[in-house]
C-alpha positions in Angstrom: -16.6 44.5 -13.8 -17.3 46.8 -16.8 -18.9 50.1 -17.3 -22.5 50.1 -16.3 -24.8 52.2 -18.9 -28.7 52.7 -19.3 -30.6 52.4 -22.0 -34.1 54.0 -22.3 -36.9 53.7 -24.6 -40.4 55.3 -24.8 -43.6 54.2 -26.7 -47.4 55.1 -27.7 -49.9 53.8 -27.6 -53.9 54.2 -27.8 -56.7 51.7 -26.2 -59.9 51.9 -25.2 -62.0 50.7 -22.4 -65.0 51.4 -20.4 -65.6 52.0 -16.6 -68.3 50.2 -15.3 -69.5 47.8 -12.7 -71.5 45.1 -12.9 -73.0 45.8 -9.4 -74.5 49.1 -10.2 -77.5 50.0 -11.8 -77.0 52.2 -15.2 -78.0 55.1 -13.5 -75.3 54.7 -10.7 -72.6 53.3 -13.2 -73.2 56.5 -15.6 -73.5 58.9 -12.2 -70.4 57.4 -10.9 -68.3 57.4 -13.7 -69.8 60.2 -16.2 -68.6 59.8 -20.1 -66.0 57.0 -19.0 -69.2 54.7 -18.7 -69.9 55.4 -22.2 -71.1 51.5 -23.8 -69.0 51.7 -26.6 -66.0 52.8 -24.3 -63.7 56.0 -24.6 -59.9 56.0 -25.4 -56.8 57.0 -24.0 -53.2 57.6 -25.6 -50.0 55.7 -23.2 -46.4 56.3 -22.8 -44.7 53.5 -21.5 -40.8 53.6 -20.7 -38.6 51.1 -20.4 -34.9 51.8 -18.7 -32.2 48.8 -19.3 -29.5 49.1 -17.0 -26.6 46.6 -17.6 -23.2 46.0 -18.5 -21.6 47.5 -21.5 -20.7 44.9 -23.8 -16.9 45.4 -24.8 -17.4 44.3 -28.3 -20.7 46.2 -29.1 -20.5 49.5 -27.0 -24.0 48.3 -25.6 -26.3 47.2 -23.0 -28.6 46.1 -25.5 -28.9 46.4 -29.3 -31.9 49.1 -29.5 -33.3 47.6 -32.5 -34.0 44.3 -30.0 -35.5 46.4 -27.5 -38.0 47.6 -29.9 -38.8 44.9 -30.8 -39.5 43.1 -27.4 -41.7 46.4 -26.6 -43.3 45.3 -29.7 -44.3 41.5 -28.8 -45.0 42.1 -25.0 -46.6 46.0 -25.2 -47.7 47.0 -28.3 -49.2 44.1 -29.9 -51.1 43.0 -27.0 -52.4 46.6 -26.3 -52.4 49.1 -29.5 -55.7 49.7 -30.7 -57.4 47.6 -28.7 -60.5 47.5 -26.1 -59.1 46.7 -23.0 -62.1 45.0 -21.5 -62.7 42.8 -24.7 -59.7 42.5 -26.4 -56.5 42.2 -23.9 -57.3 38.6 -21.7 -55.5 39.8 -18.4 -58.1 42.6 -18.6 -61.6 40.8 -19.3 -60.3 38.2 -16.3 -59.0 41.3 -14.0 -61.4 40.9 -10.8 -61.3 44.8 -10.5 -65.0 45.1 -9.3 -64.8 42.9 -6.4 -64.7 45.4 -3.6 -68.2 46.3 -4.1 
């Protein structure tokens, strides 16, 4: 077995969404959760970090080529997420049964 290495790699983003339940009245939605239940949402700025850990490739000197892992970051984080609306935009979101301990 080789040398074992990490490889870590941060990334932004920004995305909206709005707080609100569907078995509340306005009044209780905008009491419970204040300027998060604004209609046309609010916005928040992510970090998400990846760590590779793996096997350093004798040829290469690396676990992975950085350049790939910015771009897999890219296809399964940021271009799903990035300047979207969480609740409208982003599928696994608008189908996310979050609501359904009321």
């Amino acid at each position: 077995m080789g040398h074992i290495a990490y490889l870590r790699r941060k990334e932004t983003f920004s995305a909206a969404h709005r707080l609100h339940s569907p078995h509340l009245t306005e009044e209780e939605n905008k009491e419970l959760y204040g300027k998060c239940n604004n209609p046309n949402g609010h916005g928040h700025n992510y970090t998400v970090e990846i760590t590779i850990r793996g096997e350093v490739d004798p040829h290469t000197g690396m676990v992975m080529n950085l350049t790939d892992l910015k771009k897999c970051m890219g296809v399964a984080i940021l271009d799903e997420l990035d300047h979207k609306n969480l609740d409208l935009d982003v599928p696994y979101f608008t189908n996310c049964p979050r609501y359904d301990v009321f």
